[in-house]
NUVO-427376 format. One record per atom (N, C-alpha, C, O): x, y, z. Coordinates in steps of 0.1 Angstrom, whole numbers, plus 5000, padded with zeros to 4 digits. Layout:
BEGIN
XYZ
...
END
This chain:
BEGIN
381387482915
380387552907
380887692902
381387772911
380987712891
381287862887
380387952886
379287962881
381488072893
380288162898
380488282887
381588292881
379488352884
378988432872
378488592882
377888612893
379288692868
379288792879
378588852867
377788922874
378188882854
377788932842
376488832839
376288712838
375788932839
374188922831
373488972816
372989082813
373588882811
373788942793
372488922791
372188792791
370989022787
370188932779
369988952766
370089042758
369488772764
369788782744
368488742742
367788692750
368288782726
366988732717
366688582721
365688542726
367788512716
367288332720
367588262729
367288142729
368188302738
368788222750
368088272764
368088212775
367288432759
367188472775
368188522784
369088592779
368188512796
369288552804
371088492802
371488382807
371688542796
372988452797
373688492808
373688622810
374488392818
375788442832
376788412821
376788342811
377788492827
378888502826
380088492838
379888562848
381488422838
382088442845
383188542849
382988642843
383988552855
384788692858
386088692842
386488772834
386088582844
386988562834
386888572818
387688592809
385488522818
384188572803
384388682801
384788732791
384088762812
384088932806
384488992809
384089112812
386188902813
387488992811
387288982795
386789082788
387688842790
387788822775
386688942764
386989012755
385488912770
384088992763
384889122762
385289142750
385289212772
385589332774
387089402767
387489522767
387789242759
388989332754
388589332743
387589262739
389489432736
389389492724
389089392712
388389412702
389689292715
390089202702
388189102698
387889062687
387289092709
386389072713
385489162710
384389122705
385889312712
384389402709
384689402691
383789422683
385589382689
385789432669
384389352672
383489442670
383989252674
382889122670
382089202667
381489212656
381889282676
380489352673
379989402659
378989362654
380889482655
380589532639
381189452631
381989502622
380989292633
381589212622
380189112624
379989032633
378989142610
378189102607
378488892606
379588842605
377488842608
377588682610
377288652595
377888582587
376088712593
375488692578
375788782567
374988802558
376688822568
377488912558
376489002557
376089092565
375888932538
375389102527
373789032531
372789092528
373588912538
372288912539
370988982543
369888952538
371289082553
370889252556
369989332548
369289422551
370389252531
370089342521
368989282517
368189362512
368489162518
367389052521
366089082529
364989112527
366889062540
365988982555
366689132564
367789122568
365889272566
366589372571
367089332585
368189332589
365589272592
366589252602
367189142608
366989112620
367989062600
368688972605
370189042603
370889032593
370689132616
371889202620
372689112624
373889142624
372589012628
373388892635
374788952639
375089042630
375888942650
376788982646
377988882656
377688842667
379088862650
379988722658
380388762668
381588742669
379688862680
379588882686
378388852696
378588832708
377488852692
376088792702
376288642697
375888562706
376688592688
376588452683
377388402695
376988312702
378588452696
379388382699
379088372718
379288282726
378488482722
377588472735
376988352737
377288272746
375988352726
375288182725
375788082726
375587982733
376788092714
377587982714
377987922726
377787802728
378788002734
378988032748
378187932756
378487822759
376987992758
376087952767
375387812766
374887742775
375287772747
374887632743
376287542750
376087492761
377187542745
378487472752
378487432765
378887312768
377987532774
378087522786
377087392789
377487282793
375787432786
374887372792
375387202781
375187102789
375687172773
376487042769
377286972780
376986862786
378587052782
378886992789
378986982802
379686902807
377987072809
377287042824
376586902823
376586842833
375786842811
375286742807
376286592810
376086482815
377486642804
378386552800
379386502813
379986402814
379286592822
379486612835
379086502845
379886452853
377186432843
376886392849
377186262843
377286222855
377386172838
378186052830
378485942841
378985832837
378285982855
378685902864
380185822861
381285882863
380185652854
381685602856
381985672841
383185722841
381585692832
381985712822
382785862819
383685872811
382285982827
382486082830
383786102839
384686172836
383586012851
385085992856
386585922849
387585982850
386385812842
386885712835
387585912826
388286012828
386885882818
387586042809
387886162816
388686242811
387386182827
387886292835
389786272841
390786342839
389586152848
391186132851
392386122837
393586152838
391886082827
393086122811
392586232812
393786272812
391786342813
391786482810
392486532819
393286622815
392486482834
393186552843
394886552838
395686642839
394886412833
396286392835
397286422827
398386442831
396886432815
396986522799
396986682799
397586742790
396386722807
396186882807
395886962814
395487072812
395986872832
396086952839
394686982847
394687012859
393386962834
392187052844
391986962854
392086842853
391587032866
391787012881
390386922884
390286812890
389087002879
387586962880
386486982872
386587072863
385786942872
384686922868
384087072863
383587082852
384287152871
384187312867
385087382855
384887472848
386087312856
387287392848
387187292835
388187302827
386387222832
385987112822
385087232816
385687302807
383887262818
382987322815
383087472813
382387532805
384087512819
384987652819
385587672807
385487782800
386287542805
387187562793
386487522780
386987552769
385087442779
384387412767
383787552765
383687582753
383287652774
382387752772
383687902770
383288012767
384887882772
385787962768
386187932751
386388012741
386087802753
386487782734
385687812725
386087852715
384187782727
383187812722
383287972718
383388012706
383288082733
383588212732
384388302721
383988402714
386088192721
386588212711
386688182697
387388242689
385888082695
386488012682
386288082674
386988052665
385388212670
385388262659
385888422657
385588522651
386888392668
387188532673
388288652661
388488772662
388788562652
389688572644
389488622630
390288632621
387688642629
386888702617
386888802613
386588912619
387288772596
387588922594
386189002590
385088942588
386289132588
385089222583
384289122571
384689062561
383089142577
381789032566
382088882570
381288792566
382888852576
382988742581
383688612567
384788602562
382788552565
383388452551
382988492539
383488432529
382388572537
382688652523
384488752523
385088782513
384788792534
385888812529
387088752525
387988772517
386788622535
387488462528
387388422514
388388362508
386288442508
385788382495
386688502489
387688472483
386388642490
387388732481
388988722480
389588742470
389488702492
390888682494
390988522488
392188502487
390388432486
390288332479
390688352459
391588322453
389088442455
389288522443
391288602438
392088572429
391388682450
392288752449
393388642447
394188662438
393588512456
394588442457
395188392441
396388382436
393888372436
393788292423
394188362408
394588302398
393988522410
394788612401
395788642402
396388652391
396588672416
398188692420
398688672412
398288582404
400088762409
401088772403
402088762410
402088872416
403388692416
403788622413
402588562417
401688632424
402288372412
401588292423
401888282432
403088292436
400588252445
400688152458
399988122457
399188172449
399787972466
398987962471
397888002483
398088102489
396887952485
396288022494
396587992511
396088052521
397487872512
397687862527
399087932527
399587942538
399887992516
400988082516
400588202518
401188282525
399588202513
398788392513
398388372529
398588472536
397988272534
397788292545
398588312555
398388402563
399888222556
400988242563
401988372562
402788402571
401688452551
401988542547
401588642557
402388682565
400288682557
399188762563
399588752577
400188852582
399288622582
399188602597
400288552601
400288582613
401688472598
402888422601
402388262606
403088162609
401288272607
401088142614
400787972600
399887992592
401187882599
401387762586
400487662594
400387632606
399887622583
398887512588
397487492588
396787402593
397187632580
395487652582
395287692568
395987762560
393887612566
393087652548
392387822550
392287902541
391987832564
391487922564
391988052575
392488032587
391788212565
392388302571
391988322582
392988332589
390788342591
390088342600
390688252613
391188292624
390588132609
391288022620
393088072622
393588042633
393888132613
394688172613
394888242625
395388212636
394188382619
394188462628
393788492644
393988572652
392888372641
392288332660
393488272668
393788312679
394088162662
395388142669
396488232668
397488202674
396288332663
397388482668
396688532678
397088542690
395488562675
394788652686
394988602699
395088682708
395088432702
394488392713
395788432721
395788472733
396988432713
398288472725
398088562727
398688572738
397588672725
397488792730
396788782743
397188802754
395288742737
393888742747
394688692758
395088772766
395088552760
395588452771
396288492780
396388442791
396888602775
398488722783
397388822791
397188802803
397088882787
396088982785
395388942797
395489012807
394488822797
393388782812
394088702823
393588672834
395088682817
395888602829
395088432833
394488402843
395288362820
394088212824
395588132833
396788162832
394988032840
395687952845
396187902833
395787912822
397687792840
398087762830
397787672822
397987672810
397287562828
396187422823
395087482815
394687402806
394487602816
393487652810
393887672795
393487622784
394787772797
395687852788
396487712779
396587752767
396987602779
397687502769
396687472765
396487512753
395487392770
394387322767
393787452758
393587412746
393387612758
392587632750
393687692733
393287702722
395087702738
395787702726
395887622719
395887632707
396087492725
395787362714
394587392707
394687412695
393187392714
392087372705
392287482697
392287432686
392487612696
392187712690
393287662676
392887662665
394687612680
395487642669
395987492660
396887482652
394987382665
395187252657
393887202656
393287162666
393287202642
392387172632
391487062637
390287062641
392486952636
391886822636
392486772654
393586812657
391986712660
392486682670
392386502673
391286462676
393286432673
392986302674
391586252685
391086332693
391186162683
390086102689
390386042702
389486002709
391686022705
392385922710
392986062728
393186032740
393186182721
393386272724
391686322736
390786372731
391586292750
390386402756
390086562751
389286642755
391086582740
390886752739
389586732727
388786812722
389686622725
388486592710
386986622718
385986642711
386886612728
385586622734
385286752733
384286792727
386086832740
385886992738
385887002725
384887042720
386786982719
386487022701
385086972693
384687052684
384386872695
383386832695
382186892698
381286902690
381886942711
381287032713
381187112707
380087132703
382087202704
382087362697
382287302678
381887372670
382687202676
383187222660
382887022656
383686932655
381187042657
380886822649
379586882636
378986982633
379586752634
378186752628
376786842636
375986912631
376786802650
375786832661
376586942667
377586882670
376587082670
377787152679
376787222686
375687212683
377187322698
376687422701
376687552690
375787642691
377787562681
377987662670
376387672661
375487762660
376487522656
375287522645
373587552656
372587612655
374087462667
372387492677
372287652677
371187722679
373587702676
372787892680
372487932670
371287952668
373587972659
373588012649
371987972638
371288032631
372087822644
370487822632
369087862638
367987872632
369487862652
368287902659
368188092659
367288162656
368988092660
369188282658
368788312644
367688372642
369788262634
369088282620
367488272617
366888352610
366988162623
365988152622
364888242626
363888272620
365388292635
364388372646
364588522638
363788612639
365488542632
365888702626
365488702613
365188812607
365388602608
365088622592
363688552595
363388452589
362688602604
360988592599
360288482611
359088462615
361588432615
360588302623
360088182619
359288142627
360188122610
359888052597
360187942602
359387842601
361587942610
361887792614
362987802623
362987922623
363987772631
364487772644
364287732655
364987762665
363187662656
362187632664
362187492677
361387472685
363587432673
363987342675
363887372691
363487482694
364287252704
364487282712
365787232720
366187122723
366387402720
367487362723
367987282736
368887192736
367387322748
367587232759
367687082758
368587012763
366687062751
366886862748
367986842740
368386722743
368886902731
369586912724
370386912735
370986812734
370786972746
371486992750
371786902761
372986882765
370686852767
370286772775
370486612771
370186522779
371086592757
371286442752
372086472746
371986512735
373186472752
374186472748
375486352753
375786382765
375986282751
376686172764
378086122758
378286072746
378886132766
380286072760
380985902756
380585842766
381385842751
381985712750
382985722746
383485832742
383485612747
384785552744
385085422738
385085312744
385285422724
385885262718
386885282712
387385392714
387585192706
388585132705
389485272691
390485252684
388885352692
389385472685
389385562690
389685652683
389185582702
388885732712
387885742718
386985672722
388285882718
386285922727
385085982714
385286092708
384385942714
382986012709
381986092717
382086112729
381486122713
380086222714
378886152707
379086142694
378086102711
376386092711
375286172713
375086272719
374586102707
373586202713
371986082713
371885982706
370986132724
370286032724
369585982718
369286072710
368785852712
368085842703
366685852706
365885782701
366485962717
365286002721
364886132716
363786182715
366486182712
365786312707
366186332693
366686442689
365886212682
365986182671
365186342666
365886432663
363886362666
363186472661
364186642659
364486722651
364286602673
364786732677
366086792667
366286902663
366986652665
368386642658
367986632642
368686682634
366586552635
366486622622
365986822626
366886912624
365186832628
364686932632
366087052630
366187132621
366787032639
368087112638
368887092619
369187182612
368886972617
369686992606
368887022591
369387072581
367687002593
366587032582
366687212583
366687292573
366687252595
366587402595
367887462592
367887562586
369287402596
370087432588
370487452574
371187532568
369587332570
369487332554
368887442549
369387502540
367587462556
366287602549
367487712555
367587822549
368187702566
369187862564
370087882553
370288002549
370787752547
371287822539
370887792523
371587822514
369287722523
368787742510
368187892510
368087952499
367887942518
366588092521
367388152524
367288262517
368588162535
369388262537
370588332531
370488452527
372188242528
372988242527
372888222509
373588292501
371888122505
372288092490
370788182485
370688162473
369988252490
368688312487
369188402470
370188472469
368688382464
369388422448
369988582449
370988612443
369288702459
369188832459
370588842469
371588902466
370588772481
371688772488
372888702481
374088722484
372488592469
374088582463
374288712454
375188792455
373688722448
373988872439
375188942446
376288972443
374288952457
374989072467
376289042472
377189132473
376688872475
377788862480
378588882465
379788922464
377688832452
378888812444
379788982436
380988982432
378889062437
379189212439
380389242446
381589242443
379589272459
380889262471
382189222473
383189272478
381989102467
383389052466
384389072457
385689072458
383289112442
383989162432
384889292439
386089292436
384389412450
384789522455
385889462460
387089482456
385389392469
387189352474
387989292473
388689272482
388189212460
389289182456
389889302449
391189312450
389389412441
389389512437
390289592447
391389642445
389789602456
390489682468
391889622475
392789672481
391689502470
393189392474
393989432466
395089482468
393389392452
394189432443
394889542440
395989532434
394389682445
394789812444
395889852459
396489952459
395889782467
396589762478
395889862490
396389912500
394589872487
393789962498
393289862508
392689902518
393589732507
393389632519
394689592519
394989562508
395489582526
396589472532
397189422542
396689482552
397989362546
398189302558
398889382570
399189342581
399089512564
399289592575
398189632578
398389722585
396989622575
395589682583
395389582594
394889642604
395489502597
395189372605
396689302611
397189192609
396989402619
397889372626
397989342643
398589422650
397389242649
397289252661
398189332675
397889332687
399389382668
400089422678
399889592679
400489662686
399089612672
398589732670
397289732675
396289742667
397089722688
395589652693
394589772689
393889742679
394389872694
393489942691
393289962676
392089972672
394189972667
393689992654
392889882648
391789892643
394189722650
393289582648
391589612651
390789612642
391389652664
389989652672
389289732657
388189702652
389889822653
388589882643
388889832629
388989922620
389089692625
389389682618
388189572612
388489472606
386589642614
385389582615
384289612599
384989632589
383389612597
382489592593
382789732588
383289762577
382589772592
382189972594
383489992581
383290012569
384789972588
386089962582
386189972567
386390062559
385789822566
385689792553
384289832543
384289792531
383489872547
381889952537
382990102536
382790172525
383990152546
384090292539
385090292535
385690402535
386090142528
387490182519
386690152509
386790242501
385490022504
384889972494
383890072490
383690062478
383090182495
382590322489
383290482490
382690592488
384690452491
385090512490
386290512476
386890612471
386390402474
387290332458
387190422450
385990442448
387790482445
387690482430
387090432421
387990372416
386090412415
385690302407
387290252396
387890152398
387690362386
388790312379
388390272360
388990282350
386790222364
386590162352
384890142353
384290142363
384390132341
382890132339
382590002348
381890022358
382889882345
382189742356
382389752369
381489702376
383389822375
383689882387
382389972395
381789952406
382290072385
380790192389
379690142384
378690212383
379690052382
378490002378
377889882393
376889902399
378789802394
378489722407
378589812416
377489852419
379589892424
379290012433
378090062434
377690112445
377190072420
376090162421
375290102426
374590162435
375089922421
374389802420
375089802438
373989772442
375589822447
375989772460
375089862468
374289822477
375389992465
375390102472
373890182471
373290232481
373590192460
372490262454
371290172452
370090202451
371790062452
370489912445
370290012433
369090062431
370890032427
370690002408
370689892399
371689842395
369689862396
369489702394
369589662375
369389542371
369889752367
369289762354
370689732349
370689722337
371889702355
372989712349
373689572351
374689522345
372789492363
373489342366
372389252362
371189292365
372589112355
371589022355
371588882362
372788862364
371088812365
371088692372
370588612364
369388622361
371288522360
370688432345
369488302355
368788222349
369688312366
368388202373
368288242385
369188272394
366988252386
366788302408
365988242413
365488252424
365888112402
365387962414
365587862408
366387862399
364887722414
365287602410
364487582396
365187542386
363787592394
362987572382
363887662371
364587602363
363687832373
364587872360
365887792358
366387762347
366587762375
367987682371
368487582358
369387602349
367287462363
367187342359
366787392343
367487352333
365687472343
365387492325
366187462318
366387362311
366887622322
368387662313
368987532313
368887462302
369387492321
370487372323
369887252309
370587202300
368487242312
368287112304
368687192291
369687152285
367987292285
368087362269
369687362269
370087342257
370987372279
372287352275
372287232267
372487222255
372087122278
372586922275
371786912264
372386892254
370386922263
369786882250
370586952239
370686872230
371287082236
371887132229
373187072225
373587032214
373687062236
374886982234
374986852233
375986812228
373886742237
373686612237
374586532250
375086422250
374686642258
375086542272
373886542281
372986622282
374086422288
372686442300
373286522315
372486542324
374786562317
374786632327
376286692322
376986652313
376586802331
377786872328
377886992341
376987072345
378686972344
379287082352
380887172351
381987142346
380287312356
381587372353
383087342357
383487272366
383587382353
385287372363
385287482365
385387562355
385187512374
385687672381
386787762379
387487822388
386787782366
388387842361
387687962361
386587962365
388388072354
388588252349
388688212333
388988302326
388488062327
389088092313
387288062307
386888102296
386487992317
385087992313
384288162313
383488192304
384488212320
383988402322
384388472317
383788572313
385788432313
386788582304
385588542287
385088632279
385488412286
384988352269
383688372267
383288362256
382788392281
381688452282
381488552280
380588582271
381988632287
382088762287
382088822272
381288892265
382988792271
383888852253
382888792249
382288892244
381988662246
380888662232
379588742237
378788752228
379188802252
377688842249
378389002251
377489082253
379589052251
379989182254
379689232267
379689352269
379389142277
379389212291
380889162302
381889112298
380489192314
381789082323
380588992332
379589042337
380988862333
380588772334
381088712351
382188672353
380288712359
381088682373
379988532378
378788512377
380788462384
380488362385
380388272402
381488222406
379288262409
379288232425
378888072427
377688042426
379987982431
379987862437
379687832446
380587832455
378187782448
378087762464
378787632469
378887532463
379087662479
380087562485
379287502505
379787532516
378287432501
377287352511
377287192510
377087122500
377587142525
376987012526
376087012534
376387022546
374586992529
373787002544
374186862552
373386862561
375086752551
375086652558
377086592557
377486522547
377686622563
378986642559
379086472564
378086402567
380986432564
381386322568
381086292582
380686172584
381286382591
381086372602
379786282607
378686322604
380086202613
378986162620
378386182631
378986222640
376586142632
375586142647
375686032651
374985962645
376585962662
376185902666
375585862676
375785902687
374385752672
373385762686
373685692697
374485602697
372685742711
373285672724
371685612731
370585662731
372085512736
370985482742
370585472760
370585412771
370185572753
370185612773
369485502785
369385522797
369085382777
368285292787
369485172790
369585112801
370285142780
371885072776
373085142783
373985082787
372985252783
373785332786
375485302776
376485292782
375585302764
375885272751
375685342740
374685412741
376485332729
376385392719
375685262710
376285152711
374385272702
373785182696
373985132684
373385052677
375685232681
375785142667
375285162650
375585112639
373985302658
373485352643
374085472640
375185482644
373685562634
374085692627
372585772627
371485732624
372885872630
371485982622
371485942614
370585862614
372485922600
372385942587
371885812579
371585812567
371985702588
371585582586
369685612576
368885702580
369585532568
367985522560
367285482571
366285552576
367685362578
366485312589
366185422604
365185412610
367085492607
367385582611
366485712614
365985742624
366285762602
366185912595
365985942580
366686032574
365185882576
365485892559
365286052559
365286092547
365086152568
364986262567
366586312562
366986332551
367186322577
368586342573
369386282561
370386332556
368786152558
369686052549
369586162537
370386242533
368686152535
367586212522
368386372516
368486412505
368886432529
369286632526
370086632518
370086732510
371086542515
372086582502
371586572490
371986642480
370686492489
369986422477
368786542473
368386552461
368386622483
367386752487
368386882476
368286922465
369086902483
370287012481
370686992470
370687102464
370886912464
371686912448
370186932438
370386902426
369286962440
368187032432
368087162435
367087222434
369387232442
368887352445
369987382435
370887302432
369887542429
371187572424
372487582427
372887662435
373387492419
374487522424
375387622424
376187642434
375387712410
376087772409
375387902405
374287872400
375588022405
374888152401
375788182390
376988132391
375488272377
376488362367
375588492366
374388482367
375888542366
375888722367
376688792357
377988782356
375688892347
376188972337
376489102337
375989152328
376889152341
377289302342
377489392328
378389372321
376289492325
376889552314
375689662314
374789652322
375889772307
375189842303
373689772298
373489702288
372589832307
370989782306
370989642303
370489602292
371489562310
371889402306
370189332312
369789222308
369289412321
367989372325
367489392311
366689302307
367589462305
365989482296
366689412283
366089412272
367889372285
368089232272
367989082277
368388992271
367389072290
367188962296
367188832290
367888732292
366088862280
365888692271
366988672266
367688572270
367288772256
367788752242
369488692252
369888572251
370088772259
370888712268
370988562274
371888482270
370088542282
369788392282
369788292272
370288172274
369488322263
369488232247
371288212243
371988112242
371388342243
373288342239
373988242248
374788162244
373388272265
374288222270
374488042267
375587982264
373087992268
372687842264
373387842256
374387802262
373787882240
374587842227
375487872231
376087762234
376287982236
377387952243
378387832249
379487772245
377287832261
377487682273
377587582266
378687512266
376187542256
376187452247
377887432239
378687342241
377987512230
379087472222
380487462234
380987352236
380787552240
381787532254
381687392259
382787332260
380587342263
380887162267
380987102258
381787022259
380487092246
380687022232
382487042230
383186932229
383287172230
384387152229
385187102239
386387122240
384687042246
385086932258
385287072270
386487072273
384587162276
384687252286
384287162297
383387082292
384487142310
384187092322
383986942319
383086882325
384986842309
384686772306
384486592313
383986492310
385586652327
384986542332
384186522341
384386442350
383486582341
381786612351
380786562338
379586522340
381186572328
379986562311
379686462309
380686382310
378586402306
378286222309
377786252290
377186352286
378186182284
377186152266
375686112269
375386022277
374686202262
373186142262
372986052262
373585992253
372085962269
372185852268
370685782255
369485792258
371185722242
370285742239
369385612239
368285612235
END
């Protein structure tokens, strides 16, 4: 049994324990940065108090993990059968150091986030795509961190961190391989026992998404989160076919499992993609690539062997290089003002829901005579915007699957078996089936005008833009997304 010397209490979990070795890790530096590194970025500016920070998340995270695989524990032959390849593959000794090491990876996995969390990803993304010379962005990243093999900067940098951390608390050594593998390889075969722990912390179903949407929920109004997480956690069960090991979950607590991913969906239709909070990310990010670009961000700020400085290399950090900039140029002080000040008369938002979305959209195609069209995400569609209505044109792609590849698959606890269905199956769940089909009526993409009093030319703007868009797909712009009217 692992004994717990740390008493943490949280908003959604209540009392969390911790072990000696938790809050060694809790207590180093590289761990407290979490604190002033918001979860929900610019959302704050929304929903005041949802502070969230990858710091208490990752507590939860923590604590959901655990109670998974204390679940997965009891499996009787199935639990043994996989315990002896785990033994034998990596060392863990028991049943405690199983559950040790899922609620340590959980701890870490998002330990490697930079200030704003994935809005700074999305700008160093921006930034990648202007570079002079070119890279790419897993070169930018190898660049940054030394470490090759990751799409994302974040995951990079967690697998730097962890050599430190790992040195630093002194983990056994079975502890310490088993949690560097997970931290620093993406995909983990199935065939591989380390996929169970990875599973846990990083599936369709994880302990990540059970906190994170339950927390969200609870801080932005209460609206929905409501799910229960114990049963979630409590049906959980491992197998094995002829591809590896899986994860299940029961088909008893079918409700529970829409429940969780429907409320995921309302977080990031209401939260993450809420039209006022994209504004805001799309601002912000304009600042920092701005700031990349000027070289007031670079990779010597974020140096881990520089521990104490890395440690403040948070939230706080980066609000006082990005209000402290220079503007340089009028679109520059104009969004600054729009960030800092909420001056609102100078940026416009050509749609801030599904209805305005869709309008515009139809007045494009009927104009143009296609029944659907989508952008290609270039800088050559904004620069051509920009220049015909005389403002700068910034442009935010949401990038959401409320229902990814990954699969639920279900288990049947009276069989003691996996039953062969999917959540995502119609006979199933047409709930779940249904969310992608939900999501793609939401807006996909935001454009944003920046210019001198660009609110009180509102209409006449929107009209331009439609003739615009219109003739732009007519000269074949975004043209293989463009279907011909059908007449």
């Amino acid at each position: 049994m692992l004994r717990f010397v740390l008493r943490v209490r949280d908003l959604v979990h209540g009392t969390i324990l911790f072990t000696e070795r938790e809050q060694k890790i809790i207590n180093h530096p590289f761990f407290q940065r979490l604190r002033q590194i918001r979860q929900n970025d610019v959302a704050f500016y929304v929903y005041p108090s949802i502070n969230t920070s990858r710091f208490e998340h990752l507590l939860g995270t923590c604590r959901v993990a655990g109670m998974m695989a204390e679940n997965l524990t009891k499996g009787g032959e199935k639990w043994e059968k996989y315990f002896r390849v785990l033994r034998k593959q990596t060392g863990i000794a028991s049943p405690e150091e199983f559950i040790e090491l899922c609620r340590l990876y959980a701890l870490l996995h998002d330990v490697g986030h930079f200030p704003l969390s994935h809005l700074f990803e999305r700008a160093v993304t921006k930034y990648v795509e202007s570079r002079k010379p070119k890279v790419n962005e897993a070169e930018f990243i190898r660049e940054w961190s030394g470490q090759s093999g990751f799409q994302k900067l974040h995951e990079a940098f967690g697998a730097l961190l962890i050599e430190r951390l790992t040195r630093d608390i002194s983990l056994p050594g079975s502890l310490q391989g088993a949690l560097e593998r997970l931290m620093t390889e993406k995909n983990i075969p199935r065939t591989d026992p380390l996929s169970v722990v990875k599973a846990i912390v990083d599936s369709e179903v994880d302990a990540d998404r059970i906190d994170f949407v339950r927390r969200d929920g609870i801080l932005a109004g209460g609206e929905y989160g409501n799910f229960d997480v114990r049963r979630l956690c409590d049906s959980v069960f491992m197998e094995q076919d002829r591809w590896g090991w899986r994860i299940g979950y029961s088909e008893k607590a079918i409700t529970s499992l829409e429940a969780l991913l429907l409320d995921r969906y309302r977080s990031y239709a209401w939260i993450q993609f809420h039209h006022r909070v994209v504004a805001m990310k799309t601002l912000t990010r304009f600042l920092i690539v701005k700031a990349l670009e000027r070289g007031l961000i670079t990779k010597e700020h974020f140096n881990p062997a520089e521990l104490y400085e890395f440690a403040l290399r948070d939230d706080v950090w980066l609000w006082n290089v990005l209000r402290s900039m220079e503007p340089g140029d009028e679109t520059t002080g104009m969004i600054q003002r729009a960030v800092f000040y909420r001056e609102k008369k100078n940026v416009l938002n050509l749609w801030k829901n599904r209805p305005a979305y869709h309008a515009l959209r139809r007045q494009v195609e009927q104009s143009a005579g296609v029944r659907k069209f989508n952008y290609e995400p270039d800088e050559a569609y904004k620069m051509e915007l920009g220049n015909h209505l005389g403002v700068r044109a910034l442009m935010f792609f949401v990038e959401f699957k409320p229902k990814e590849e990954k699969t639920v698959p279900l288990y049947s606890e009276r069989d003691k078996k996996l039953t062969g269905k999917d959540l995502a199956d119609e006979d199933v769940s047409m709930l779940v089936a249904g969310l992608e089909k939900i999501w793609k009526g939401e807006p996909q993409e935001f454009i944003f005008l920046v210019g001198n009093d660009v609110t009180e030319r509102a209409e006449e703007l929107k009209q331009k833009w439609v003739a615009f868009t219109a003739q732009w797909v007519e000269r074949g712009g975004g043209r293989q997304l463009s279907f011909p009217l059908l007449k």
